[in-house]
DOVO-889703 format. One record per residue (C-alpha): residue number from 0; y, x, z. Coordinates in Angstrom, 3 decimals. Example, Ala and Ser with C-alpha at 12.3 -4.5 7.8 and 13.67 -1.06 7.14 Angstrom:
<lolums>
<lolum k="0" yy="-4.500" xx="12.300" zz="7.800"/>
<lolum k="1" yy="-1.060" xx="13.670" zz="7.140"/>
</lolums>
This chain:
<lolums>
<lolum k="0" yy="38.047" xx="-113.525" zz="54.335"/>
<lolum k="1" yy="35.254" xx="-114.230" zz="56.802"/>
<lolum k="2" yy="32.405" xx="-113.463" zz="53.852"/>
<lolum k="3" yy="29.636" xx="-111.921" zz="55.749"/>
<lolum k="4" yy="28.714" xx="-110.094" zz="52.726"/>
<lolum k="5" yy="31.780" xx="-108.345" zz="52.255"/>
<lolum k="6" yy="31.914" xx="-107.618" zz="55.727"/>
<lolum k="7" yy="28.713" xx="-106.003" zz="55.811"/>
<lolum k="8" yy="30.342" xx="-103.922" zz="52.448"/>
<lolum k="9" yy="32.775" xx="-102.450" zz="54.562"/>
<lolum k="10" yy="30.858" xx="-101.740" zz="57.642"/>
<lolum k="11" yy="28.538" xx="-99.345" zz="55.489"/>
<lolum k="12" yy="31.613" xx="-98.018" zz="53.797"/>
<lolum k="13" yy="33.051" xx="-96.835" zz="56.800"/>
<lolum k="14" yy="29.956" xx="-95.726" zz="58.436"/>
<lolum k="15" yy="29.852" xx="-93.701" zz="54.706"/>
<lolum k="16" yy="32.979" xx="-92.223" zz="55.498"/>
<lolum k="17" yy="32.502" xx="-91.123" zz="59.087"/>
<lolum k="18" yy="29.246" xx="-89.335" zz="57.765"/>
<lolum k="19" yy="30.866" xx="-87.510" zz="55.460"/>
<lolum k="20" yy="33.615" xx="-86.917" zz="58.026"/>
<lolum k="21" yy="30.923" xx="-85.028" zz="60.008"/>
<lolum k="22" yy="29.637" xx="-83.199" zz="57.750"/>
<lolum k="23" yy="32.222" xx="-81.683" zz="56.726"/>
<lolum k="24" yy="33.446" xx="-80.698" zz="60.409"/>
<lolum k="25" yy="30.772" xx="-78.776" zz="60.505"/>
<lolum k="26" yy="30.077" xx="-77.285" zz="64.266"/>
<lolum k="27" yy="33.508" xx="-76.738" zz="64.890"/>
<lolum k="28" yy="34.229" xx="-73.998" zz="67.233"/>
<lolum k="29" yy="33.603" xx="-72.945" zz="71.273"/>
<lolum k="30" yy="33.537" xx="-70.489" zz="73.672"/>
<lolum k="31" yy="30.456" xx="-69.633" zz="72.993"/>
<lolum k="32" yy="31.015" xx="-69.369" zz="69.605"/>
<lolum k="33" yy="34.239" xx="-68.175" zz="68.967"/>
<lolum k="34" yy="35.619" xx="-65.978" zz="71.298"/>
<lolum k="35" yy="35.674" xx="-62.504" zz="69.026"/>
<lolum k="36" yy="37.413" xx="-65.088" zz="66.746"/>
<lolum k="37" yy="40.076" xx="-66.091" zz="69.183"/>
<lolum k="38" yy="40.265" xx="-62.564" zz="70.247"/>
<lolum k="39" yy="40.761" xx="-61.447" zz="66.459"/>
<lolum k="40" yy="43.537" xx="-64.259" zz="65.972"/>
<lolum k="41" yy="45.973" xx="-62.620" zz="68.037"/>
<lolum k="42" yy="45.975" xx="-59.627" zz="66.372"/>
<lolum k="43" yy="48.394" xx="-59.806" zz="63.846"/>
<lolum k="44" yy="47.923" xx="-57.087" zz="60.668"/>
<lolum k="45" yy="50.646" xx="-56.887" zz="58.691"/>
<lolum k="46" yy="51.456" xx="-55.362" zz="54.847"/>
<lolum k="47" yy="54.631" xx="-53.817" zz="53.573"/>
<lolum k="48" yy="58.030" xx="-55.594" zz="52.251"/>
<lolum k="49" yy="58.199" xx="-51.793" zz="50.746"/>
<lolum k="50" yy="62.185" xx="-51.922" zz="52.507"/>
<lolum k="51" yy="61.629" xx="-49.785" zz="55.303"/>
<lolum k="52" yy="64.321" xx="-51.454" zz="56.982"/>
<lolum k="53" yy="63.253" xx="-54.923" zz="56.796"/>
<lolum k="54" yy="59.796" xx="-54.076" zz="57.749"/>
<lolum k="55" yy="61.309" xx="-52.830" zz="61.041"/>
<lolum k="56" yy="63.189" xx="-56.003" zz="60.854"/>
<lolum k="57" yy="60.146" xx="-58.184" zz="60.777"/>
<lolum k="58" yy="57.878" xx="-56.072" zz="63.112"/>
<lolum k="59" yy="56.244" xx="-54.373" zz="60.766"/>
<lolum k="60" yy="55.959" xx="-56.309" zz="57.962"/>
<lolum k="61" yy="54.503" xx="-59.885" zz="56.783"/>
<lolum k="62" yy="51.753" xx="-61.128" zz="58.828"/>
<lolum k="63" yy="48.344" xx="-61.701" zz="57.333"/>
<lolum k="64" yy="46.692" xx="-65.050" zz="56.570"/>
<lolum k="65" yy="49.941" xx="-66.329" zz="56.205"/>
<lolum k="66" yy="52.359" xx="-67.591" zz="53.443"/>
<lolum k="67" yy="55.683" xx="-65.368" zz="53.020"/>
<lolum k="68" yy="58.633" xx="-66.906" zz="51.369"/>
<lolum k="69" yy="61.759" xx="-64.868" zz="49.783"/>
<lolum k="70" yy="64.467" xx="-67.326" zz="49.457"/>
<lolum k="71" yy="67.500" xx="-66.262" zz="47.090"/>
<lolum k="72" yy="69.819" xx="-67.698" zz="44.170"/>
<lolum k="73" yy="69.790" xx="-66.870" zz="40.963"/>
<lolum k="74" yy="70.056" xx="-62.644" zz="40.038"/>
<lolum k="75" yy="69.147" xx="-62.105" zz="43.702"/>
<lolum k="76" yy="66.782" xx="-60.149" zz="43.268"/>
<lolum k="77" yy="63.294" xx="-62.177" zz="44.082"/>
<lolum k="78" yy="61.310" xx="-61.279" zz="41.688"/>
<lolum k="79" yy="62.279" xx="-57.725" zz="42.525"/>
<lolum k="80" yy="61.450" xx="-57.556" zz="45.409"/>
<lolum k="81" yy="58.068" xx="-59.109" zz="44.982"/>
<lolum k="82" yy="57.368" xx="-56.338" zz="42.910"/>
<lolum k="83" yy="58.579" xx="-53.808" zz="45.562"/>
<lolum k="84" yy="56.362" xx="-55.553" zz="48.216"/>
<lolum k="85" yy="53.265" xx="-54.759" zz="45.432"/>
<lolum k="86" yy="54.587" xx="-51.182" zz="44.888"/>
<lolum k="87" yy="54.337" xx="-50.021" zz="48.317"/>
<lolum k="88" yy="51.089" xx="-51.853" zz="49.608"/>
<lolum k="89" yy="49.126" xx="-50.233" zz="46.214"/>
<lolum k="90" yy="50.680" xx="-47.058" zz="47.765"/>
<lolum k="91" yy="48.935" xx="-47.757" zz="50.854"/>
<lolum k="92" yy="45.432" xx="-48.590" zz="49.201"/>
<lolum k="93" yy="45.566" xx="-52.611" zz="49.347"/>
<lolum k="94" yy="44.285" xx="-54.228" zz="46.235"/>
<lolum k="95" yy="47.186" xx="-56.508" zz="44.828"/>
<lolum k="96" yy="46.767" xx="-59.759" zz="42.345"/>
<lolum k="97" yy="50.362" xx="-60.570" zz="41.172"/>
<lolum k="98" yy="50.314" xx="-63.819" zz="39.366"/>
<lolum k="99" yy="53.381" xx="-64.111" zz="37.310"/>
<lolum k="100" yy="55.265" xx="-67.781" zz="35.625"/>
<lolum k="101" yy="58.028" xx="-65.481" zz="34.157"/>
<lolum k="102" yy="57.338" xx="-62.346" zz="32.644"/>
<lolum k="103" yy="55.012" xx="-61.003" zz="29.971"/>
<lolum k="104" yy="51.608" xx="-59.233" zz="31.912"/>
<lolum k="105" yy="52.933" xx="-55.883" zz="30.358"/>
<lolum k="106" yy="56.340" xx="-56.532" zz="31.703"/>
<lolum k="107" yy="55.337" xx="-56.842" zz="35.430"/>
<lolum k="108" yy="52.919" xx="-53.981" zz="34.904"/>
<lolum k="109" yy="55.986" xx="-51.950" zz="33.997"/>
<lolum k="110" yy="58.064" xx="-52.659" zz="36.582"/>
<lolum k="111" yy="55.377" xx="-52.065" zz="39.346"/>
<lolum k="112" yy="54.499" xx="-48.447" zz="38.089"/>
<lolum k="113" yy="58.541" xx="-48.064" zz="38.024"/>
<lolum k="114" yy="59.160" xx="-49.111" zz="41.703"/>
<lolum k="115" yy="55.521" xx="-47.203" zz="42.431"/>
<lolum k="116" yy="56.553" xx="-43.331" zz="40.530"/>
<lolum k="117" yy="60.303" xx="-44.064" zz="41.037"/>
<lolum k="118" yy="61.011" xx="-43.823" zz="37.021"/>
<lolum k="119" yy="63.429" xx="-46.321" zz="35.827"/>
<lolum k="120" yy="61.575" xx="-48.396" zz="32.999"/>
<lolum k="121" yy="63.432" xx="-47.985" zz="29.975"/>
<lolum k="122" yy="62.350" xx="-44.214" zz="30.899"/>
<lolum k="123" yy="58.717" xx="-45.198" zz="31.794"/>
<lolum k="124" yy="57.693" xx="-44.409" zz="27.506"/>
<lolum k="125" yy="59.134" xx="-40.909" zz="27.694"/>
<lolum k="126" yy="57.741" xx="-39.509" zz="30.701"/>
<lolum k="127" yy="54.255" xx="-41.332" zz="30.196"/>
<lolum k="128" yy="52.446" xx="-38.117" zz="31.262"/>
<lolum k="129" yy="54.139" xx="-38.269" zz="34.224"/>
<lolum k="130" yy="53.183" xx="-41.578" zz="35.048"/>
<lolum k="131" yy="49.469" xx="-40.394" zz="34.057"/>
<lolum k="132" yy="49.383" xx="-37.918" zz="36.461"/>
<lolum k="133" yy="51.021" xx="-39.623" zz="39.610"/>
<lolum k="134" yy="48.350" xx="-42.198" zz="39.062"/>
<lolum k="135" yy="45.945" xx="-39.879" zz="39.246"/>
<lolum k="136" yy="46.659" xx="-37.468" zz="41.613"/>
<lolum k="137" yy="48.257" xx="-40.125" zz="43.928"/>
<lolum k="138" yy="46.171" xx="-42.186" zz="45.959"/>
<lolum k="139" yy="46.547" xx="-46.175" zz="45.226"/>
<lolum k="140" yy="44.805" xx="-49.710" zz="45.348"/>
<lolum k="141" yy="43.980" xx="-51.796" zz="42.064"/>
<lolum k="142" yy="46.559" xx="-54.444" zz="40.074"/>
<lolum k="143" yy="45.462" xx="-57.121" zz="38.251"/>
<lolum k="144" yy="48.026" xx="-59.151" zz="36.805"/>
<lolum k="145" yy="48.412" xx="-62.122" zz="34.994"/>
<lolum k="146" yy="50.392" xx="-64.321" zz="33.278"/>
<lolum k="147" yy="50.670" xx="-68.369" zz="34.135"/>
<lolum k="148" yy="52.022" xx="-70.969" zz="32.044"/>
<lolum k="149" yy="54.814" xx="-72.618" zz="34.120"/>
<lolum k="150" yy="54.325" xx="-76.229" zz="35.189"/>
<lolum k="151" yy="50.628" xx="-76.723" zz="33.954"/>
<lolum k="152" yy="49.883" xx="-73.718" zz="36.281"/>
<lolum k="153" yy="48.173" xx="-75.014" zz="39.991"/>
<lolum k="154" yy="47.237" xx="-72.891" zz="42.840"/>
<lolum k="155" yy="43.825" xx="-73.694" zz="42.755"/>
<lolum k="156" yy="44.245" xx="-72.394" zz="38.755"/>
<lolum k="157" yy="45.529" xx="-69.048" zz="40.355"/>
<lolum k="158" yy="43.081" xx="-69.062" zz="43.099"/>
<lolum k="159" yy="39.431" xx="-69.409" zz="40.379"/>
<lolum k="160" yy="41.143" xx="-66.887" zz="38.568"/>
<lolum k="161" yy="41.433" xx="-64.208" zz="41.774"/>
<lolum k="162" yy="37.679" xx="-65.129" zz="42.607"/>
<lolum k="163" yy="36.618" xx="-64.112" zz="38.884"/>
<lolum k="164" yy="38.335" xx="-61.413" zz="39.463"/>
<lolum k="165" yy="36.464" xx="-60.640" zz="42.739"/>
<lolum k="166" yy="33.390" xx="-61.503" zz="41.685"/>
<lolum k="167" yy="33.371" xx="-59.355" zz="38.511"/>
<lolum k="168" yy="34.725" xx="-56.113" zz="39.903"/>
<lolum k="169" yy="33.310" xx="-56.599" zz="43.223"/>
<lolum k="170" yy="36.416" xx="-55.841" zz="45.181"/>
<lolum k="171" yy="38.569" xx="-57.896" zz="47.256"/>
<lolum k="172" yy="42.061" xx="-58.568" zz="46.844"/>
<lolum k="173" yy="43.798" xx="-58.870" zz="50.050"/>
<lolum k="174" yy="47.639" xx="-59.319" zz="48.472"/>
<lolum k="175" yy="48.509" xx="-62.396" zz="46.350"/>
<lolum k="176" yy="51.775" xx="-62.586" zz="45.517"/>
<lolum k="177" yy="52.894" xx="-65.468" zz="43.124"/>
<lolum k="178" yy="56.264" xx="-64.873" zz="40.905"/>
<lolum k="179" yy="56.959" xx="-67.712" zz="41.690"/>
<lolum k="180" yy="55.957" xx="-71.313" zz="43.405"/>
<lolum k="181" yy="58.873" xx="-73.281" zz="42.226"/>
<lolum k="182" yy="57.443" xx="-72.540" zz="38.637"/>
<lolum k="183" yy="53.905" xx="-74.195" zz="39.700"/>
<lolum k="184" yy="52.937" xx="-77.527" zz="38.575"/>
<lolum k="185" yy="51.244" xx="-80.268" zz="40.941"/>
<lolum k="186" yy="51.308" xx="-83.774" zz="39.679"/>
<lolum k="187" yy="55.460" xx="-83.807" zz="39.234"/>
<lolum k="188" yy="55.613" xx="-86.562" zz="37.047"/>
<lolum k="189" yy="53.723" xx="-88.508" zz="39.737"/>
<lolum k="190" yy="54.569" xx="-87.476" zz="42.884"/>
<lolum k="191" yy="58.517" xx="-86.164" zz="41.969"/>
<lolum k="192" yy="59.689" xx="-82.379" zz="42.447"/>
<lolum k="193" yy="59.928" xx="-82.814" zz="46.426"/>
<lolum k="194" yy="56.380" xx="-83.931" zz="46.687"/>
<lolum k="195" yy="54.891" xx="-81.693" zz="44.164"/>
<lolum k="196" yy="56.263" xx="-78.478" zz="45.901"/>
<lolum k="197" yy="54.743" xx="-79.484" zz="48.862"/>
<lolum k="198" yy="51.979" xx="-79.670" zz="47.620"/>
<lolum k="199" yy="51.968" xx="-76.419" zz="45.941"/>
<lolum k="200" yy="53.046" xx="-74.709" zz="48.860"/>
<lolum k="201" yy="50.758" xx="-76.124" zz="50.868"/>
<lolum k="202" yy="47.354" xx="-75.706" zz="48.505"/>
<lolum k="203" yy="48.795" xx="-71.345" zz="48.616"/>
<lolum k="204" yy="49.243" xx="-71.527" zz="52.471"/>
<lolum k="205" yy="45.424" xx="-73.622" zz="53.384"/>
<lolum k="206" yy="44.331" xx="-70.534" zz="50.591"/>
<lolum k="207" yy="45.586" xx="-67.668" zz="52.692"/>
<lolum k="208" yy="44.761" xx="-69.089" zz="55.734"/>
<lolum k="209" yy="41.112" xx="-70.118" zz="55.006"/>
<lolum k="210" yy="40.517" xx="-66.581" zz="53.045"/>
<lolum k="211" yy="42.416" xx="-64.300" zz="55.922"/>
<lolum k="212" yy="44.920" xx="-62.747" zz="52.663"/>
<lolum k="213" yy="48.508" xx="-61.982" zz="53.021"/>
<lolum k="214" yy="50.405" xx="-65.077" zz="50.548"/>
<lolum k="215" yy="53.582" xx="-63.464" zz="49.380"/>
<lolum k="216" yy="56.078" xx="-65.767" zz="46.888"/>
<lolum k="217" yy="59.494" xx="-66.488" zz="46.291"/>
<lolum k="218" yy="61.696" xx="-69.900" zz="45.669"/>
<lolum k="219" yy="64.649" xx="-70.632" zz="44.505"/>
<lolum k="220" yy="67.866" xx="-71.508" zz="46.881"/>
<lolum k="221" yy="70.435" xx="-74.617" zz="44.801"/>
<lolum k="222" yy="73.102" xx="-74.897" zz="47.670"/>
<lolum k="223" yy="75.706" xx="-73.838" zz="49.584"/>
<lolum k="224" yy="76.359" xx="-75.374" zz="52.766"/>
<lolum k="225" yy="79.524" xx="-77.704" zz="52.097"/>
<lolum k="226" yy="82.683" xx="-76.197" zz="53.016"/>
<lolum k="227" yy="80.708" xx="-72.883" zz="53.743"/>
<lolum k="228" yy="82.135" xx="-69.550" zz="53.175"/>
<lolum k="229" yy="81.271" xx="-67.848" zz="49.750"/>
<lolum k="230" yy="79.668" xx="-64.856" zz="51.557"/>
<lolum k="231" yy="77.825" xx="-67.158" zz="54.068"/>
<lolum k="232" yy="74.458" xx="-65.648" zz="54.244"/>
<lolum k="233" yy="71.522" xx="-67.959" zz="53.076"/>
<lolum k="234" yy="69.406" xx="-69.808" zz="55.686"/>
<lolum k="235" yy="67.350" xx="-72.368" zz="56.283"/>
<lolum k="236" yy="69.561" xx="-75.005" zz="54.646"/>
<lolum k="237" yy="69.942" xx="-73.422" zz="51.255"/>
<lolum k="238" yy="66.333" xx="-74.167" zz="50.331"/>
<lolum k="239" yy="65.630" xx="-75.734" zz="47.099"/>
<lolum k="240" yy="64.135" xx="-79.250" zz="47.604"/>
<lolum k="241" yy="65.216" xx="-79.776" zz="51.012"/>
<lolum k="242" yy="63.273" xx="-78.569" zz="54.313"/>
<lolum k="243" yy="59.850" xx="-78.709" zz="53.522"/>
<lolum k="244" yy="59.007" xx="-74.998" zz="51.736"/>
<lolum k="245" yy="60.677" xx="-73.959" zz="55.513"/>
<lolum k="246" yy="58.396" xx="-75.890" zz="57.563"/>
<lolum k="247" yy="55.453" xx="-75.178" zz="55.685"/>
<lolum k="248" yy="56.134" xx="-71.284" zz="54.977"/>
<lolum k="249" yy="54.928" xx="-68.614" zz="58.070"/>
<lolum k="250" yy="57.852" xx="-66.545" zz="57.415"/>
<lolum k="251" yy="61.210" xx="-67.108" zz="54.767"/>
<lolum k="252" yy="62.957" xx="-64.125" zz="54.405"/>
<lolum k="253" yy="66.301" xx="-64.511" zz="52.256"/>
<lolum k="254" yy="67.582" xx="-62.159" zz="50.064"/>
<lolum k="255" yy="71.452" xx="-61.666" zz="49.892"/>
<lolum k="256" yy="72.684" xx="-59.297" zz="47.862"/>
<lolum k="257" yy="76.411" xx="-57.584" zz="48.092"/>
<lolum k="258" yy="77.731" xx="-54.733" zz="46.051"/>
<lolum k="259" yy="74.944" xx="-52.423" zz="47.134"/>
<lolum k="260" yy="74.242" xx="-53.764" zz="50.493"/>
<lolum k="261" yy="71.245" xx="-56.506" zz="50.979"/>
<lolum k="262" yy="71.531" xx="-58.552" zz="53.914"/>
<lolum k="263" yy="68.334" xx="-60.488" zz="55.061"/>
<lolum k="264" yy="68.145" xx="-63.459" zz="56.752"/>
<lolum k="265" yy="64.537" xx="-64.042" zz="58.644"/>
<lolum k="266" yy="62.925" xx="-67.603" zz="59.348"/>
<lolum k="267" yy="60.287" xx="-67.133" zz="61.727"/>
<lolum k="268" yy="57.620" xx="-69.930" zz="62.351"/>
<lolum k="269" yy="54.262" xx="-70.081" zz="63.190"/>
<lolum k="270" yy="52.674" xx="-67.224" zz="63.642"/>
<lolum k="271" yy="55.918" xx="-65.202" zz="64.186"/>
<lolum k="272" yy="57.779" xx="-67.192" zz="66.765"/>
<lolum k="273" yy="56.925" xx="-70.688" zz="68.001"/>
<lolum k="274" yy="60.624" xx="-71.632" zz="67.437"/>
<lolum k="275" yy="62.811" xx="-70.159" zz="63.918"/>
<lolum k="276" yy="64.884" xx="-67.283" zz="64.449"/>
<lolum k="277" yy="68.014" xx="-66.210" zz="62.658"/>
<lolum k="278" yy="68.275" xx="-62.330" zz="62.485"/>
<lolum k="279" yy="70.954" xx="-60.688" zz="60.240"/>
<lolum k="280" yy="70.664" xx="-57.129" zz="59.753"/>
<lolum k="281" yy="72.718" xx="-54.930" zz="56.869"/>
<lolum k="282" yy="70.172" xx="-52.762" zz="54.871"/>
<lolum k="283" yy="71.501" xx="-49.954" zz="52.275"/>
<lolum k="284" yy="69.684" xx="-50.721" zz="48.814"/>
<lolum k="285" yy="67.059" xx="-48.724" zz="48.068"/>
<lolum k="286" yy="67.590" xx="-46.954" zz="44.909"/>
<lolum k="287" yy="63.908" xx="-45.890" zz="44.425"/>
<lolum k="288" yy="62.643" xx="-49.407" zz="45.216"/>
<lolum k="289" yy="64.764" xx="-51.861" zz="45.174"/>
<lolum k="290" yy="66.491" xx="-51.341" zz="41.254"/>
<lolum k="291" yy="64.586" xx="-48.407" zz="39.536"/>
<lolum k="292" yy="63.942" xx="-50.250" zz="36.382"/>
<lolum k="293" yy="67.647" xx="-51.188" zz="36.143"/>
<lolum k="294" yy="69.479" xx="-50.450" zz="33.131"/>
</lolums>
């Protein structure tokens, strides 16, 4: 407009900006400075799936500081196997925060100490003392769970509540697993469901990356490819809301399910390959894992 007054606004707006650009850099990083860091970053520490078979499948397991996806319809078996993952790492003495947008608290609970003691859960009641003493004879890292109210829920809601947690039993927990993001709000009504997830799974990812924790979460798959087979196993085009949870998640793992045979299909990016790869390998189901609290 040629005012010199609101010229000189915007020149001290900007410098403003660039200031607080700075300042929130911080240092940054050098050799000097960050070479045990470097060094550390390419060593990859991994947890359980708790499916022996897909762990060898994956090279061990899911990375750390990284967000893991399970990708399946409806009834695959998701939420299962979230639950499975938390089983086995308690077994191995990780501390586990599941935060759940489906089931009751006391619901999850169950079904972990079913996958955990191998004790279907309608049976869990009646053999209570032996759930007593496998907990206390056996080794194990601490739960917490809670439960999230679906689309009001936002990661950064999930994320105060795991530093409370922290902070007031003075223990860290390494695992979050989130049952699941497609039930976690973000401004939908603004932004529209394609946006919002993005968001979402991009606020759990910068989380587990910033705090070095294993992210572990599901999502839901819509679609077939057209014209595709009806036993075509799910990939990277089945994905609810288009590409993005793919390009944003570490590692998507779907979850097919057949009579009693799972077949998994892995999507490696980042820190797992620098380009995807599509492994299918047959796995038996795991009776003591992967449906103990079946009817």
């Amino acid at each position: 407009s040629g005012d010199p007054s609101a010229l000189e606004a915007a020149t001290r707006a900007m410098e403003r900006a660039g200031k607080i650009g700075e300042a929130a850099a911080g240092v940054g990083i050098s050799f000097d400075s960050g070479l045990d860091e470097a060094l550390e970053a390419t060593h990859i520490e991994v947890c359980s799936t708790g499916v022996p078979d897909l762990d060898i499948l994956l090279r061990g397991g899911p990375p750390r500081a990284a967000l893991t996806m399970f990708l399946g319809g409806p009834n695959s078996g998701k939420s299962m196997e979230l639950t499975t993952c938390a089983a086995a790492n308690l077994l191995r003495g990780e501390n586990v925060a599941i935060a759940t947008l489906e089931n009751p608290r006391a619901v999850q609970m169950s079904r972990v100490l079913a996958a955990m003691v191998g004790i279907p859960t309608d049976a869990l009641s009646a053999r209570q003392s032996d759930v007593r003493r496998f907990l206390k004879e056996v080794p194990h890292g601490s739960i917490a769970i809670e439960y999230f109210a679906p689309i009001v829920t936002k990661i950064s809601t999930i994320r105060s509540w795991v530093s409370d947690l922290e902070r007031e039993q003075s223990r860290k927990y390494n695992i979050i697993i989130i049952d699941y993001t497609d039930k976690v709000g973000s401004h939908r009504q603004e932004k529209g469901e394609y946006e919002a997830q993005r968001t979402v799974c991009e606020s759990f990812r910068d989380w587990v990356v910033q705090e070095n924790r294993w992210g572990i979460t599901a999502t839901q798959a819509v679609r077939k490819q057209r014209g595709a087979p009806a036993d075509t196993v799910l990939d990277e085009s089945d994905v609810a809301d288009s590409q993005h949870k793919i390009r944003i998640a570490d590692l998507m793992i779907s979850i097919n399910p057949r009579a009693m045979t799972y077949y998994w299909w892995v999507i490696r990016h980042r820190l797992m390959d620098v380009n995807k790869q599509g492994v299918e390998a047959e796995h038996q189901k795991d009776i003591c894992r992967m449906g103990v609290w079946g009817t």
